[in-house]
C-alpha positions as a printed NumPy array, in Angstrom:
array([[ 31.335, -77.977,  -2.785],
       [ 33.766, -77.399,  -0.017],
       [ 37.408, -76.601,   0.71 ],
       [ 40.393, -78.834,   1.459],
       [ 39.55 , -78.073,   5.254],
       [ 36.436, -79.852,   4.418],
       [ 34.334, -77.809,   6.767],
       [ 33.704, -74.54 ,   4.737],
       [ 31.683, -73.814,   1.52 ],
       [ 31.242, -72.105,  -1.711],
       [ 29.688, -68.887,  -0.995],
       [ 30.304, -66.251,  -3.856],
       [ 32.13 , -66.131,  -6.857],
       [ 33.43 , -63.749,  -9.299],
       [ 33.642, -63.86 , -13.121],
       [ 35.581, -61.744, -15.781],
       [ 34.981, -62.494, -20.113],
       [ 32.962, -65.228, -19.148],
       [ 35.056, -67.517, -16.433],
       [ 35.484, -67.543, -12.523],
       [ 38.374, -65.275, -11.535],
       [ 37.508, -65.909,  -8.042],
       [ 35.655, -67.915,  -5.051],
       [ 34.636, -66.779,  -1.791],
       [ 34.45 , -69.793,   1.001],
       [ 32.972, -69.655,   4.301],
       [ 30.345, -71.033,   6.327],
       [ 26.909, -70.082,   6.416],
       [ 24.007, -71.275,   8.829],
       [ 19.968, -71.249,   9.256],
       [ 18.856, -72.59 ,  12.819],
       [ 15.299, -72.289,  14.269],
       [ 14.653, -70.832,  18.065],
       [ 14.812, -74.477,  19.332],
       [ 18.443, -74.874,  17.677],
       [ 17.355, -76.844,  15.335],
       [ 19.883, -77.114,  11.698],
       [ 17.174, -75.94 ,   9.158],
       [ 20.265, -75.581,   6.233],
       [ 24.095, -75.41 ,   6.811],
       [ 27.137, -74.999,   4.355],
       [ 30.004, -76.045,   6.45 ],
       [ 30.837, -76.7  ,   9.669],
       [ 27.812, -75.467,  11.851],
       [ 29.921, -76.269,  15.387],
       [ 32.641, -73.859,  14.483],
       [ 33.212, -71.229,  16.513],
       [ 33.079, -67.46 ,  15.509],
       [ 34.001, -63.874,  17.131],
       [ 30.356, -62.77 ,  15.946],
       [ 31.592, -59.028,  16.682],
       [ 29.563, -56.076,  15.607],
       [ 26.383, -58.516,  14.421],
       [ 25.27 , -58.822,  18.388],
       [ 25.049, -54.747,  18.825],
       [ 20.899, -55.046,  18.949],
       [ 21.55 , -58.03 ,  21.89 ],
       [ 23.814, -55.678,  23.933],
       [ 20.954, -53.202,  23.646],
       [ 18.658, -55.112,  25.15 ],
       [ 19.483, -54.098,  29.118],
       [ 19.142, -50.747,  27.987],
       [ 15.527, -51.019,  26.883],
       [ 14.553, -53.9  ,  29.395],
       [ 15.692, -51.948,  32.559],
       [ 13.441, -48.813,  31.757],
       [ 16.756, -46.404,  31.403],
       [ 15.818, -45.729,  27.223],
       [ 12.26 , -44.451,  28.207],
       [ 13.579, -42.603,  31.545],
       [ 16.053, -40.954,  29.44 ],
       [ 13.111, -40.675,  26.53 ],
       [ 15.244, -41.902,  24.22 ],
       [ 13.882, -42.376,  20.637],
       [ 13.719, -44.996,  18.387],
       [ 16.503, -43.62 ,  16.392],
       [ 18.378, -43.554,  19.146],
       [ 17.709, -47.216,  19.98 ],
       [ 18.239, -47.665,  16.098],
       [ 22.06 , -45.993,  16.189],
       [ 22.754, -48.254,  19.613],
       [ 22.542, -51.012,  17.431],
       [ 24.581, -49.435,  14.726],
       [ 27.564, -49.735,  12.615],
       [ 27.02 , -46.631,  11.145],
       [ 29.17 , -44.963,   8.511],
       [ 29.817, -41.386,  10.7  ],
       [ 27.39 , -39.048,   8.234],
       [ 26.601, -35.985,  10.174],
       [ 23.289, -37.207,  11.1  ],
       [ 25.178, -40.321,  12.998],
       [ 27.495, -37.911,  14.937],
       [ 24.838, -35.624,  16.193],
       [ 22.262, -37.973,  17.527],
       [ 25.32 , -39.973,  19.601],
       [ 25.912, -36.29 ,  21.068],
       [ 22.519, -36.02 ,  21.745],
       [ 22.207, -39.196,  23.473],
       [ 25.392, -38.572,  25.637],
       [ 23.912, -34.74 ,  26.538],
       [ 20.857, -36.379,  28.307],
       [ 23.036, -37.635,  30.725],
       [ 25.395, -34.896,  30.77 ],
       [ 28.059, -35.859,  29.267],
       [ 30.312, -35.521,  25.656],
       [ 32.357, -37.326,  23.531],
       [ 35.13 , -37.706,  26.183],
       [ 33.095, -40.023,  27.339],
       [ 33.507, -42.696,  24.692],
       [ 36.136, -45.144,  25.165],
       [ 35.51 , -46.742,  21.456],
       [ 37.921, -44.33 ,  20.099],
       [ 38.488, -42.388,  17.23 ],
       [ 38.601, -43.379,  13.377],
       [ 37.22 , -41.409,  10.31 ],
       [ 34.021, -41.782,   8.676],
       [ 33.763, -44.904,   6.766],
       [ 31.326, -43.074,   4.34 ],
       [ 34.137, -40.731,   2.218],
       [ 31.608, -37.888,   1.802],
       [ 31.411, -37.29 ,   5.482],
       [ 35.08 , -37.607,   6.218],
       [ 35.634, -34.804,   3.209],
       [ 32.97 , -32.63 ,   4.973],
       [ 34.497, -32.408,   8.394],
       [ 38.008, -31.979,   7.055],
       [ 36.387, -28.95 ,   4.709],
       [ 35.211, -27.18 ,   8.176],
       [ 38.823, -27.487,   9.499],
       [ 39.47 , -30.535,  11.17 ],
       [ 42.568, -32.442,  11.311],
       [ 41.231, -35.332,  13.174],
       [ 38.317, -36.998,  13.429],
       [ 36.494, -37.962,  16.888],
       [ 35.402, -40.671,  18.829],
       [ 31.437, -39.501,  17.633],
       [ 32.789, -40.579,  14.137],
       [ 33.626, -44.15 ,  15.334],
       [ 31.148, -46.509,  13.872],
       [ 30.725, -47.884,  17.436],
       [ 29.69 , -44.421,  18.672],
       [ 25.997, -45.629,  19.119],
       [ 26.386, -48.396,  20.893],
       [ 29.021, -46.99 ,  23.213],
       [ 26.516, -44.076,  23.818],
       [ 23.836, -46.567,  24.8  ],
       [ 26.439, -47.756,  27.58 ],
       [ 26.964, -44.34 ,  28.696],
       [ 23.343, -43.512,  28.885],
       [ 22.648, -46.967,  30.518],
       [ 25.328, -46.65 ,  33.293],
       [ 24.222, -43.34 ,  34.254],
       [ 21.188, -44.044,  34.363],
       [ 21.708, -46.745,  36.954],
       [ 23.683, -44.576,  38.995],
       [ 27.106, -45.934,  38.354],
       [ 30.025, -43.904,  37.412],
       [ 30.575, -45.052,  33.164],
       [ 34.404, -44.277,  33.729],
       [ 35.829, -48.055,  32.232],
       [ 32.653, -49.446,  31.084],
       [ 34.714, -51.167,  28.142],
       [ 36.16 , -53.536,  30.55 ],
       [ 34.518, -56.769,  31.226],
       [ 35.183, -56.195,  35.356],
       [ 32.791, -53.205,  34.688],
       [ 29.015, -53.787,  36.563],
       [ 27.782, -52.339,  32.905],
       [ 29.895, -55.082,  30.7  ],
       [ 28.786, -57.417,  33.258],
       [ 25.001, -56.526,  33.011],
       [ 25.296, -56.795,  29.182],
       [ 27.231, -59.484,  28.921],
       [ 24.655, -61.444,  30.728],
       [ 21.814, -60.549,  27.894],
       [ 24.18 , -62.352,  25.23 ],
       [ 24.751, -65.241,  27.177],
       [ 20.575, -65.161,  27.618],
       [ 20.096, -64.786,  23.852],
       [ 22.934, -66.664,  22.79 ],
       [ 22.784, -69.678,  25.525],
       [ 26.795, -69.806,  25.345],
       [ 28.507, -69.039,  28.529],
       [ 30.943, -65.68 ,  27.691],
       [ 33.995, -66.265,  29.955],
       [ 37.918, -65.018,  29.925],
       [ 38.678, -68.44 ,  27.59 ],
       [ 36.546, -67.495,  24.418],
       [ 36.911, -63.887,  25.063],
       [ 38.691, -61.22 ,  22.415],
       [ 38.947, -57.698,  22.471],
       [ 36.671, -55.992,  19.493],
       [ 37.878, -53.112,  17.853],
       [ 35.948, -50.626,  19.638],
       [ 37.753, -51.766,  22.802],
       [ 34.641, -53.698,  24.662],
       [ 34.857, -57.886,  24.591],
       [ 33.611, -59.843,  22.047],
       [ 33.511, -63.335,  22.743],
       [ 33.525, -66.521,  20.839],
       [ 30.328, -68.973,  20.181],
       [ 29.38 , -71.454,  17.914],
       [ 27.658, -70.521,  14.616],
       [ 24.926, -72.511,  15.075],
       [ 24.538, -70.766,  18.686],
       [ 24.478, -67.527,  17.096],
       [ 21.748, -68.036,  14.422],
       [ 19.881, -69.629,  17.011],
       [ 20.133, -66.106,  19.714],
       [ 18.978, -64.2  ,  16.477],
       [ 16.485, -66.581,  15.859],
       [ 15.772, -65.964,  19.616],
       [ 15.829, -62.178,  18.939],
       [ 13.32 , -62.298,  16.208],
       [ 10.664, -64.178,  17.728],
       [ 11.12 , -63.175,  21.349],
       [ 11.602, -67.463,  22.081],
       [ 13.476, -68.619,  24.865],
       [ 13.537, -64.685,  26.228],
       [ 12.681, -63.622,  29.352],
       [  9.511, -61.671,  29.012],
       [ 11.719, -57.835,  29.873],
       [ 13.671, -59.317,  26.794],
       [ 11.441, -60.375,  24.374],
       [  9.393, -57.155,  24.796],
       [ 13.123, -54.977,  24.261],
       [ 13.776, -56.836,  21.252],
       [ 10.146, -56.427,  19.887],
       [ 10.826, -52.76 ,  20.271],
       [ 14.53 , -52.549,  19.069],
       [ 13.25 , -54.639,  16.002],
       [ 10.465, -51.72 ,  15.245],
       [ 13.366, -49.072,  16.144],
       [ 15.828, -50.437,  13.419],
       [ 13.216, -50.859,  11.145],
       [ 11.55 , -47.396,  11.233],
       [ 15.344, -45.535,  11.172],
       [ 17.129, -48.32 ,   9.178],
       [ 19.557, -45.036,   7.929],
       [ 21.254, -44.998,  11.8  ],
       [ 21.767, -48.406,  11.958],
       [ 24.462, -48.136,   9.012],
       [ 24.326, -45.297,   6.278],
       [ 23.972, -44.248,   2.796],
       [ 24.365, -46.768,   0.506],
       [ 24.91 , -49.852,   3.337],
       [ 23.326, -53.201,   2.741],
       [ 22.332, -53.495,   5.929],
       [ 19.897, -50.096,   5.661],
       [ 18.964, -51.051,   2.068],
       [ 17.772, -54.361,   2.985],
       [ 15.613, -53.002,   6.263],
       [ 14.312, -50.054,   4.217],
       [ 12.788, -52.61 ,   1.798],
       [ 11.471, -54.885,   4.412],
       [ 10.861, -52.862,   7.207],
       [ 10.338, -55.591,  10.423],
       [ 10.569, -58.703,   8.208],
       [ 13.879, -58.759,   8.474],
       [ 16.461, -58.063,  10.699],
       [ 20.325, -57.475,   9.276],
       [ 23.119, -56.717,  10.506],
       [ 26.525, -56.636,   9.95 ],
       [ 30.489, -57.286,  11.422],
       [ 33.647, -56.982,  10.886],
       [ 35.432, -59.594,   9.061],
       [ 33.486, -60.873,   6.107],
       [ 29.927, -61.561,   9.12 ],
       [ 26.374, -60.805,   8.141],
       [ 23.585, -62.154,   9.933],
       [ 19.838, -61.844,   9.669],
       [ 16.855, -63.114,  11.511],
       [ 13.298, -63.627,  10.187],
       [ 10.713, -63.203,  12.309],
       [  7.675, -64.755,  10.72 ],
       [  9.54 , -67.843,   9.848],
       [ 11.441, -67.862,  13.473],
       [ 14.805, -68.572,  11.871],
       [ 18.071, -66.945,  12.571],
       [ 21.045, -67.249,   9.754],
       [ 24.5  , -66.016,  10.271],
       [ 27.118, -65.965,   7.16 ],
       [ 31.185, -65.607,   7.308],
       [ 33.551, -65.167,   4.129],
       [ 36.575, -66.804,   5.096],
       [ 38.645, -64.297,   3.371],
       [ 36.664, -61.71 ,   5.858],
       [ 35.286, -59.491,   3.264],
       [ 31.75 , -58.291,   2.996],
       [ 30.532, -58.487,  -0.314],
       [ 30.887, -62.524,  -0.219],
       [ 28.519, -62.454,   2.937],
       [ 26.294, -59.906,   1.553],
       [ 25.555, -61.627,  -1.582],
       [ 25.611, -65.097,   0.291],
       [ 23.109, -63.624,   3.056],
       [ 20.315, -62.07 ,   0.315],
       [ 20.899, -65.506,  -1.422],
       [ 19.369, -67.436,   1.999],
       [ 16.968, -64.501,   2.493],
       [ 14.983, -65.38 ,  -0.582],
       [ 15.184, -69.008,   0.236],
       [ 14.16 , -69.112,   3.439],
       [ 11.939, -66.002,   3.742],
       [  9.461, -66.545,   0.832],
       [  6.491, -66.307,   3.116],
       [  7.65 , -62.773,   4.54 ],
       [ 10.245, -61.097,   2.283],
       [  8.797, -62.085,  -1.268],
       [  5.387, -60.539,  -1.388],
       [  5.482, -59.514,  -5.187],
       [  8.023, -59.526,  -7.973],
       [  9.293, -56.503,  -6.862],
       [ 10.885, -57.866,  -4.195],
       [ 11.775, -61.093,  -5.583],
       [ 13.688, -58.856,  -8.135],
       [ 15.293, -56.631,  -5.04 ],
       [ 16.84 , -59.307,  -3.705],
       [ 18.255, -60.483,  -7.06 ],
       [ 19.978, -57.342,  -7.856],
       [ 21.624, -58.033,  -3.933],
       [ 22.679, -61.566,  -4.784],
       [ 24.382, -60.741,  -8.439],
       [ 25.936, -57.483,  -9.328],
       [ 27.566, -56.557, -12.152],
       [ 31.518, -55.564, -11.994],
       [ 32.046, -52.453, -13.835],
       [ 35.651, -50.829, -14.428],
       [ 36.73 , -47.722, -14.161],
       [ 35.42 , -46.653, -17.459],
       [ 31.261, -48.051, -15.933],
       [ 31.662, -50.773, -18.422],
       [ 30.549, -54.364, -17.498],
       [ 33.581, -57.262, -17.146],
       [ 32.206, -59.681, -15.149],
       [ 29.773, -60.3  , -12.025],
       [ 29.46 , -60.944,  -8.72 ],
       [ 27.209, -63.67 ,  -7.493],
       [ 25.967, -65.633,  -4.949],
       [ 26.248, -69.743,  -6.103],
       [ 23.915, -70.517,  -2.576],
       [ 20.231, -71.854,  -4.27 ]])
């Protein structure tokens, strides 16, 4: 079923006493690592500011050109460079820590500042005082720290790094246009809203880098080893890569390296499967999350029935992601949300 633009789908919808109250449209994707359309709803040659869902792809340099181990960085910290990550306590403290081994602070974060998207934490660090929150809070903060640490470590001053003149932007900038195969020039170029670029590709581009990213296909061999590694990081400390409660850390806790997820802003979640080499990337049109969320778990069971649904148990995790009840204020039940992707 599609939309008057005829290049979008049906995604999600929402019911109330037994009727749809509303529908969620967008475009949703499933390529291979040799680009090849395995399942498409919509327009699969549109073009899409992918945003926060390419964090583990700007990682990559930092892994690849030895700077994570020099520095010793963990996997957790690996994990929380690849993060969207909510601000909890544990978040803020391990970007400080990654910042101190080069010896620097928060001032050196150009992401800016934003309180916690997880309420609990933002109530916490007001009850000790504060007025404002930091740049540490920003759900960027890990992958901004990764920058840091990676500049320093390769001897260049990380004053700027957000801008894409920067040798660091540059450097990074070159692993998503390896992963990706899209060239990422001024003309499909926006500014994200951590301050750094985020540029423009094709959907079907995009599933196919994540595709790319899960299998290590098409990667140099530096490249395919740093995924292989950031892929173990995320999944042994899915908590840093968003937070309590986040899809994103519910889905890798239950899967562990069978799936990758992540994230972005404006209605964008994207996966990649590794056993099946297949990358998907999801957008709600109306850019809110929990169309994409129950959209992507909808293709996840589809398409990753060889690696994701090992028993019932999992077949039944993934159902509670694609349908959820809507409760009112009151916790009773007045309707559901749910995937119509089969």
């Amino acid at each position: 079923m599609t939309d008057k633009k005829m290049d979008m789908g049906l995604l999600a919808e929402a019911t109330r006493g037994g009727r749809v109250e509303s529908r969620h449209y967008g475009r949703a994707v499933v390529v291979d690592t040799a680009g090849r359309l395995v399942w498409s709803c919509g327009d699969a040659e549109s073009w899409l500011f992918p945003r926060s869902t390419v964090k583990a792809f700007l990682a990559l340099e930092l892994v690849a050109s030895g700077a994570a181990d020099r520095l010793k960085l963990g996997d957790d910290a690996l994990a929380l460079s690849c993060a969207s990550h909510g601000g909890e306590e544990a978040h803020t403290r391990l970007a400080a820590s990654m910042l101190a081994r080069v010896g620097r602070d928060e001032t050196a974060l150009e992401c800016g500042a934003h309180w916690p998207s997880y309420a609990p934490a933002a109530g916490q660090w007001m009850a000790q005082g504060h007025t404002a929150p930091c740049c540490l809070h920003n759900t960027c903060s890990g992958k901004h720290a990764g920058m840091v640490c990676l500049s320093c470590d390769q001897g260049i001053d990380p004053t700027g790094y957000v801008d894409p003149e920067h040798e660091i932007q540059k450097r990074v900038t070159a692993s998503l246009e390896q992963v990706i195969g899209v060239p990422h020039r001024a003309e499909n170029r926006g500014m994200d809203g951590c301050s750094l670029p985020t540029y423009a590709v094709p959907y079907r581009a995009l599933a196919q880098g994540l595709a790319r990213f899960g299998t290590g296909d098409g990667l140099s061999d530096a490249y395919a080893e740093a995924a292989a590694r950031l892929r173990r990081a995320v999944a042994a400390h899915p908590y840093m890569v968003a937070g309590t409660g986040r899809y994103d850390t519910a889905i890798m806790e239950r899967f562990g390296e069978r799936a990758f997820v992540k994230m972005g802003a404006e209605g964008i979640m994207v996966a990649a499967l590794p056993e099946e080499g297949l990358g998907i990337v999801v957008k709600a049109e109306d850019g809110g999350a929990r169309a994409a969320e129950l959209a992507l778990t909808a293709l996840l069971k589809r398409f990753g029935q060889k690696s994701l649904c090992h028993s019932g148990e999992d077949e039944a995790f993934l159902d509670r992601w694609s349908a959820r009840k809507q409760l009112n204020w009151r916790g009773r039940e007045v309707g559901m949300l749910r995937s119509v992707i089969r």
